[in-house]
N, C-alpha and C positions, 0 to 999 in steps of 0.2 A: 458179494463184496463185504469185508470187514467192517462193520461201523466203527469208528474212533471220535473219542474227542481230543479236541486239540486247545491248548493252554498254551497264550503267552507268556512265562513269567516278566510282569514289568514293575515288581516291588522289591527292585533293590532300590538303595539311596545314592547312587553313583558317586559317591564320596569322593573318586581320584576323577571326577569331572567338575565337582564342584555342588555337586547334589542336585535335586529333583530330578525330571525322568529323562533319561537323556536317550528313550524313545525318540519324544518329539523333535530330537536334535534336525536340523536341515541334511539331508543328505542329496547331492544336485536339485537339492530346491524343493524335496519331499519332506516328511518326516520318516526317519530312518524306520517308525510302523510301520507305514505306508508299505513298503520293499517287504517287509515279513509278513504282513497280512497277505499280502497280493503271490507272494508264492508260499506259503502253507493253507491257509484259507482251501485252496482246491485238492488238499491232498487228502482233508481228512471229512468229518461228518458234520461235526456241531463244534464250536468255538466259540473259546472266554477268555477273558484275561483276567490275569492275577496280577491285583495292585491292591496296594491299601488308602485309607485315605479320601478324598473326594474323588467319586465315582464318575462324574461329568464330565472329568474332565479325559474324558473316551468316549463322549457321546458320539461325536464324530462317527466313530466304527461302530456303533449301530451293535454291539457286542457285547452279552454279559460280562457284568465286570463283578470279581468275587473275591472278598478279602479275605487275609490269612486264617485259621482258624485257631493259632497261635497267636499269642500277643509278641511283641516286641523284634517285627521284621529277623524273624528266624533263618532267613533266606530260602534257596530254591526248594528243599523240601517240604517246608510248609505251603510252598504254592503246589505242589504236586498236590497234595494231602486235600489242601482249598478243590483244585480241580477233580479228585478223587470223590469228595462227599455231593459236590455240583452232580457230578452224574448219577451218586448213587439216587437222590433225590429227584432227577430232570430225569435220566434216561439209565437206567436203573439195568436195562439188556445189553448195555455197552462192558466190553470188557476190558477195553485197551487206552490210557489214556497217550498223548504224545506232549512232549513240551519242548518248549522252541522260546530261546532268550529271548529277552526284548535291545539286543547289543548283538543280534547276530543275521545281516541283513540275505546274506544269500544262499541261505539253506537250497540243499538239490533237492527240486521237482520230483524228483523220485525217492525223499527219504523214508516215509511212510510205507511204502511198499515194501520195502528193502528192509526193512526192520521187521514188520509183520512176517517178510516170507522167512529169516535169520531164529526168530523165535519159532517160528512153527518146526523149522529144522533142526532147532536145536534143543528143541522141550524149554525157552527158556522163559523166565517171566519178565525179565529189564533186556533192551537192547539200548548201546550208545553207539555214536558213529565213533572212528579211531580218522584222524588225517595225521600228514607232518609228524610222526612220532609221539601225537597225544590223544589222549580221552575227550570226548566230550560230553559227558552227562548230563548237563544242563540242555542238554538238546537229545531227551531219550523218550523210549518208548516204556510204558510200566503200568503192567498189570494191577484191575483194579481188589483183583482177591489179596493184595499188599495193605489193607489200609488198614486193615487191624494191626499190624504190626506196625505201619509206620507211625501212627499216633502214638503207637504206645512208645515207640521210638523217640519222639518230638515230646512228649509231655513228661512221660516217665522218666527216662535213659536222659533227656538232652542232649541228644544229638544232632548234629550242626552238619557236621562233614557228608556228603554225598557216599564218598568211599567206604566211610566207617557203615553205612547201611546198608549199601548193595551188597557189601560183602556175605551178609546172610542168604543173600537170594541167587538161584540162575541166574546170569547175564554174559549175554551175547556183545560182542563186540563187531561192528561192521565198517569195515573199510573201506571210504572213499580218496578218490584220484585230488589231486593238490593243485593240477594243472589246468588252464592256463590261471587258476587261483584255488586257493582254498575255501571252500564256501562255507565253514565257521570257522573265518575270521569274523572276530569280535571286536567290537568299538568300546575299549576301556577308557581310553584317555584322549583327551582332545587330538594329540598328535595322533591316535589312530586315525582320525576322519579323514585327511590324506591318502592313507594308502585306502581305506573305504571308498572313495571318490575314484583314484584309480579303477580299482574294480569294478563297480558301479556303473563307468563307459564302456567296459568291456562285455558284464553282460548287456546293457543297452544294446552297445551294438550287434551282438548274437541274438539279438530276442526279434 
């Protein structure tokens, strides 16, 4: 088996909800974590989460919590980078990290796999899922032999953009099914938590 680690990122500032973590938002009565811990958690080896800021307030999950290694909420790839130096330090033999929004509650039980097996087949070092005619990077897989380039990426370069960096590396793209939902749908704006809540019964009720 592949060891991986797995990273939430939950240190964005959800500005179009009004800010602070809009993990903890209610989802049928959870917090919308709750739903992403409970199916990633088992896909992968070791799990953390990336936020900044007061760390307690995840004590709950029982889960290292590890802040940016960039100042000034740089967004998702400085939480990669966070979760990149965590292992080189903790588990140092791992070579694959995964990250998974903290806005994206029903990631497939099988994505982990499907990515590991996409880069083994394709020489590649980044996989992202593709559904509905778009990318998902913020929910990808990525090699940790990336990290020297990505700091220097984030410190030096200042780069921000997800696209503007992958673009230097292999990456695999992986296609999943949209039906009977797409399972990164993301919860940006309060009005998404409706259609969230929809889906939500739906897998309930298949689970």
């Amino acid at each position: 088996m592949i060891e991986t680690i797995g990273v939430i990122l939950a240190g964005g500032l959800a500005r179009r909800m009004g800010g602070g973590d809009k993990c903890f938002r209610p989802l049928l009565g959870r917090p919308i974590l709750d739903w992403i811990v409970e199916r990633a958690v088992p896909q992968i080896t070791f799990m953390i989460i990336s936020a900044n800021g007061d760390a307690s307030r995840f004590q709950d999950y029982a889960l290292p919590v590890v802040a940016d290694p960039v100042e000034g909420f740089q967004g998702p790839l400085a939480g990669i980078l966070a979760a990149m130096d965590w292992g080189a330090s903790q588990h140092p033999h791992i070579k694959w990290i995964v990250s998974f929004p903290a806005d994206a509650p029903f990631v497939p039980p099988d994505l982990v796999g499907r990515y590991l097996d996409a880069a083994k087949m394709q020489g590649a070092d980044l996989a992202f899922a593709h559904s509905a005619g778009r990318s998902h990077p913020v929910c990808g897989l990525w090699s940790t032999s990336l990290a020297v380039d990505l700091r220097h990426a984030l410190i030096e370069e200042k780069i921000r953009k997800i696209d503007q960096w992958t673009a230097r590396h292999r990456l695999v793209e992986v296609a999943f099914e949209t039906e009977p939902y797409d399972p990164f749908f993301n919860i940006n704006k309060t009005d998404d938590l409706k259609r969230a809540e929809e889906i939500a019964y739906l897998v309930t009720a298949s689970s």
